[in-house]
N, C-alpha and C positions, 0 to 999 in steps of 0.2 A: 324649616322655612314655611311660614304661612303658605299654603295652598290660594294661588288665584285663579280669579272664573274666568272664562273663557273668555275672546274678543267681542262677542253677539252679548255676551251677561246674560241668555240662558239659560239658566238652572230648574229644575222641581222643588217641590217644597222640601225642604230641612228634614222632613218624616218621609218624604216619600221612598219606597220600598225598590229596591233596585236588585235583580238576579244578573250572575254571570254563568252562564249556560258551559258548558265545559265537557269536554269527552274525557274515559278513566283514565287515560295516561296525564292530561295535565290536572284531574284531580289528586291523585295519587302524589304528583310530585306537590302540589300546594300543600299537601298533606305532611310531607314528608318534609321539605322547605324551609316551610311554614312564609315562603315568600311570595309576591306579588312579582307577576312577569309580564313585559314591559316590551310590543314586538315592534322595532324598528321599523318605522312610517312606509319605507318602499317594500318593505319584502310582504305586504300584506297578498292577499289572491287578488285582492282590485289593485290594477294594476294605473287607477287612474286615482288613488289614493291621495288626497290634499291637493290633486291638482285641478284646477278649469277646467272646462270646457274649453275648444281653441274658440270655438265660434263665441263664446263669451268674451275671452281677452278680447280677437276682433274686435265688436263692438265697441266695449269699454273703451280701448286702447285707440282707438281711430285705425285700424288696419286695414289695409284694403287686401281680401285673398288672391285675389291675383296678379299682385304687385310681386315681385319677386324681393326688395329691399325689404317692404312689409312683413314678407314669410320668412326673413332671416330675422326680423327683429320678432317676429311671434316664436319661430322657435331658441329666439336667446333668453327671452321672458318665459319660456316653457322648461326650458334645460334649467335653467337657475332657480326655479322653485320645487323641481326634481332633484336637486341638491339639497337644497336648505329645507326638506323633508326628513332627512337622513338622520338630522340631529334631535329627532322627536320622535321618543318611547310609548306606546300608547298602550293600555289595556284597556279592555271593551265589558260595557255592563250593558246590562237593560231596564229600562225606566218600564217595571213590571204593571201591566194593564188586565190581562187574563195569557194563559197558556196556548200555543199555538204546536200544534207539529210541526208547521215551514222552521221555528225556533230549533226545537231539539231534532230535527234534521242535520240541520246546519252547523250546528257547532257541540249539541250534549247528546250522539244518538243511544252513545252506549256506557254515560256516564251519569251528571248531575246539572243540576243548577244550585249555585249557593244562594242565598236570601241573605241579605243585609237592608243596610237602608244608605240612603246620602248622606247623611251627617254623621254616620259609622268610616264609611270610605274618607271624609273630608278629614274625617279624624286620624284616621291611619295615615294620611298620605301630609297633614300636619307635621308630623315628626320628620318628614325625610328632610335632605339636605339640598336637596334639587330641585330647582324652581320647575316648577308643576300648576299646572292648569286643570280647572275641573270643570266640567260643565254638560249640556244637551249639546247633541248633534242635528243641524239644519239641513233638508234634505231637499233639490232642488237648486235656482238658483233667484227664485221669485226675492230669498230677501236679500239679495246681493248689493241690488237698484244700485248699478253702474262705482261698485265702487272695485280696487284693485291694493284686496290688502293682503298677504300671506297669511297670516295668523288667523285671519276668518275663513279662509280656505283648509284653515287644517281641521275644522270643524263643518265643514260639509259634505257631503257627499251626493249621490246621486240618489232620483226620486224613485229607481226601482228599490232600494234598501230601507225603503221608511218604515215597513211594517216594524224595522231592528229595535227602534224607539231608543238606538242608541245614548247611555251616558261614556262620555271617553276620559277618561284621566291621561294627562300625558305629560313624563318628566323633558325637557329639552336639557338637552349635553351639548353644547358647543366643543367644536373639534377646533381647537386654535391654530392650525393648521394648514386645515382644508382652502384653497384659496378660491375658491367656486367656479372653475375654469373646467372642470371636467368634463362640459358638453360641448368642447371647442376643439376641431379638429384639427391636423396640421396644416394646415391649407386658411387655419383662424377662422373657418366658417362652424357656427354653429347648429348643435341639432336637438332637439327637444327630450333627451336622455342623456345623462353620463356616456360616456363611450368607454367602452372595453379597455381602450389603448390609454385609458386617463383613470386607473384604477385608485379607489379610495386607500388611506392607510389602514395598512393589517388590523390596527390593534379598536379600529371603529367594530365594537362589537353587532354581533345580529340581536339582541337584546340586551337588558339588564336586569336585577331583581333587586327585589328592596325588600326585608325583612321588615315583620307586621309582626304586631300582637292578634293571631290566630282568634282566638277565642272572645277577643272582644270586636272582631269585622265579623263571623260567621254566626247569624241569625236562626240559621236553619240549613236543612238538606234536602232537595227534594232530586227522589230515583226516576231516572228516563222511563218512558212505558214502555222503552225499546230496552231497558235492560238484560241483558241475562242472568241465570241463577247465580252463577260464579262471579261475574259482576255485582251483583246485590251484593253478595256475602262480605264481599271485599269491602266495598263499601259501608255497610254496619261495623265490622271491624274498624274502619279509620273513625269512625262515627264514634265508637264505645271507646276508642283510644286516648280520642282527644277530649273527652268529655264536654260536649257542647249540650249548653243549656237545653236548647229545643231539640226533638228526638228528627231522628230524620223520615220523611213522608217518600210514598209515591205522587209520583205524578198524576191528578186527574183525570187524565186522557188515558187513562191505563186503564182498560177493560177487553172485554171480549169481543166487543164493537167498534173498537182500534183495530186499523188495519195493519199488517207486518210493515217494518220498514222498506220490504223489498216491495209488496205492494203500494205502499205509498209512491215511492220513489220512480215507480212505474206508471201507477196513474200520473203524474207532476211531470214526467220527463224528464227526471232525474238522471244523469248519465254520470256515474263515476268513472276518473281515468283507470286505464288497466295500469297494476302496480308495474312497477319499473323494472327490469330484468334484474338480477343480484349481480356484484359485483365480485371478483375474487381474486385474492391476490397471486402471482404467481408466485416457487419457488426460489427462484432467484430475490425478487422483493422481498420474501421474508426471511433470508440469507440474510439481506444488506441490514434490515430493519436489525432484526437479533446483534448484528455486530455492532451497528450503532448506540444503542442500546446498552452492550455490555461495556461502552466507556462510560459510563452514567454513574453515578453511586446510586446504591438502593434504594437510597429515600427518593431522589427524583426519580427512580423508575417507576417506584410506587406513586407516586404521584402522576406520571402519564398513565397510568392502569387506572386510577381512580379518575381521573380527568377523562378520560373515554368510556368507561363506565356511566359517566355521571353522563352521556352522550346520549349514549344506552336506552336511558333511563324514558326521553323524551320520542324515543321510535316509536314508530305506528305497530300497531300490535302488540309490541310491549316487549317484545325479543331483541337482544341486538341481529342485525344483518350478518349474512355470512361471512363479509369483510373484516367489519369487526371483532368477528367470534375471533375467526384467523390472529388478527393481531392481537389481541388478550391473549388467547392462548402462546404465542410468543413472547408476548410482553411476561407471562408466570414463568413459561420456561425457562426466561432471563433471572431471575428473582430467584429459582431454585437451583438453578447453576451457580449463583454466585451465595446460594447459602451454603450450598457443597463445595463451595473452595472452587472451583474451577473457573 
C-alpha cells in the first residue's frame, strides 16, 4: 500500500539522509530479523506521547479549568485520544544534521546508528500492507494555531525533544473491536487514561514487524564511541555477514577527547533507574508449569521454548533473566522426558 505523509505534509528532501540510533540488542535482532519494529504509540518512555497539552485542549476547546463539567469533558477528550493511540505502530529515525552525544546517549550508547536515506525507508515501507504514514515530527505547539486534530497530534511532540530532528514512520492497525470506553469508569465518569479495570484485548500486540529488504534500506553502519571491544567485534561480524555495500565506520566523536559515558552522564545529570530486583520462580510454579506442559505435544512445547527465547532475545543486557532461565530449563526437561518415553 502506498506510503502516506503525515497530516502537517512535512517531509525532507527525497535524498535526504536519515540514521536510526539503536543499542546492540536491537541491532542484533534487526540483524537477525531482518525486520523493522514498530513500538506501540503508549508504551513509549514519554509518557504524554501523541497527546496535548491539557492547557492546549482548554484553549482550543473553550474550557474553562475550574468549571468542574469543563474537566469532565477535558478529561473524556483526553482518555479518547489515549485510546485511539494504541492503534499506531511507530518506529523512530533521524533527520541526520551532524552527530551529537545527547543522540547516542539516548538510544545507540553501546550499539549503532544505521544510515539510509528517505526515499530508501519510503521504499521499504511501500511494500507493506498496512496504511502507514511517513513524515517530520513537529515539536511544540506554535504550528497547531487552535486547531484540534488527532492525526497532527501523533506527529508532535514536545519542545524539549527537538534536538531528536525526529522522522516517524508509523503503521495504524485498527482493533475492530475496541469500543473506546476504556477511560470511563463505573460510576460513567471519565478520566484522562484507560483505567486498569477497562483492560484492552489480549491479542492488541505491544509491537509489530514488517519484514524489509535489509540490504537495500541499510546505507551504512556507523560504531558508538561508547562501544566496547566485544561490542565492535560483534558488530563487524553482522556487518561481514550481511554484506552491506558501504563498510561500517566509527563514530566521529570517538577519540581520546571523548568523554566516558559515565562521565558524560554525570556532567548532564544523567540519572539511570537502578535495575529492578530479579524475579524467581517458586517450586511449586514450576511443578504446575512442567505438568502443564507435559499435556502439550512436542511441537507446541517447542514452540513455547522458541517463543520465549525469541523474548530473550530483546533483554537488556542480552541474557535472559533468572525467571526465564527457570522456565526454559523446564520447558527442555519437558522435551527430554517426553523423548525418553516418560
Amino acid at each position: 500500500m502506498p506510503v502516506k505523509a503525515c497530516y502537517s505534509k512535512k517531509e525532507p528532501n527525497s535524498d535526504a539522509v536519515i540514521w536510526r540510533f539503536m543499542d546492540l540488542r536491537k541491532f542484533r535482532d534487526l540483524m537477525a530479523s531482518e525486520e523493522l519494529y514498530f513500538r506501540r504509540a503508549d508504551l513509549f518512555d514519554d509518557e504524554s506521547e501523541e497527546l496535548p497539552p491539557e492547557q492546549y485542549v482548554q484553549r482550543v476547546l473553550g474550557l474553562d479549568p475550574w468549571d468542574i463539567k469543563d474537566r469532565v469533558s477535558l478529561n473524556n477528550h483526553l482518555g479518547s485520544l489515549a485510546q485511539s493511540r494504541e492503534m499506531h505502530y511507530i518506529t523512530c529515525w533521524h533527520l541526520y544534521r551532524n552527530e551529537t552525544l545527547a543522540m547516542w546517549e539516548r538510544y545507540g550508547h553501546d550499539g549503532v546508528a544505521i544510515i539510509s536515506g528517505y526515499d530508501l525507508l519510503k521504499a521499504a515501507l511501500d511494500q507493506l500492507i498496512d496504511e502507514t504514514h511517513l513524515g517530520l515530527v513537529q515539536y511544540g505547539t506554535a504550528h497547531l494555531t487552535n486547531r484540534f486534530n488527532a492525526l497532527e497530534f501523533i506527529t508532535t511532540k514536545q519542545k524539549k525533544y527537538e534536538m531528536e530532528c525526529e522522522v516517524r514512520a508509523m503503521l495504524t492497525c485498527i482493533n475492530p473491536l475496541d469500543g473506546g470506553n476504556r477511560h470511563i469508569d463505573l460510576n460513567n465518569v471519565p478520566h484522562p487514561r484507560p483505567l486498569p479495570m477497562n483492560p484492552r484485548h489480549p491479542w492488541v500486540p505491544d509491537c509489530k514487524r514488517r519484514r524489509i529488504v535489509l540490504k537495500e534500506l541499510v546505507q551504512g553502519v556507523v560504531i558508538s564511541p561508547w562501544a566496547e571491544p566485544d561490542n565492535v567485534e560483534e558488530i563487524e561480524l553482522w556487518n561481514r555477514h550481511k554484506g552491506f555495500s558501504a563498510p561500517r565506520q566509527y563514530s566521529e566523536l570517538r577519540g581520546d577527547k571523548t568523554p566516558t559515558l559515565e562521565e558524560y552522564r554525570k556532567h548532564m545529570g544523567i540519572k539511570k533507574p537502578p535495575p529492578e530486583p530479579e524475579m524467581m520462580a517458586t517450586t511449586h510454579e514450576l511443578d504446575h508449569f512442567y505438568e502443564e506442559l507435559s499435556t502439550l505435544t512436542p511441537e507446541r512445547v517447542r514452540f513455547l521454548y522458541r517463543q520465549r527465547w525469541e523474548k530473550c532475545r530483546l533483554e537488556p543486557d542480552s541474557l535472559p533473566s533468572t525467571l526465564d532461565a527457570q522456565y526454559l530449563g523446564a520447558t527442555l526437561k519437558v522435551l527430554k522426558d517426553m523423548k525418553k518415553g516418560k
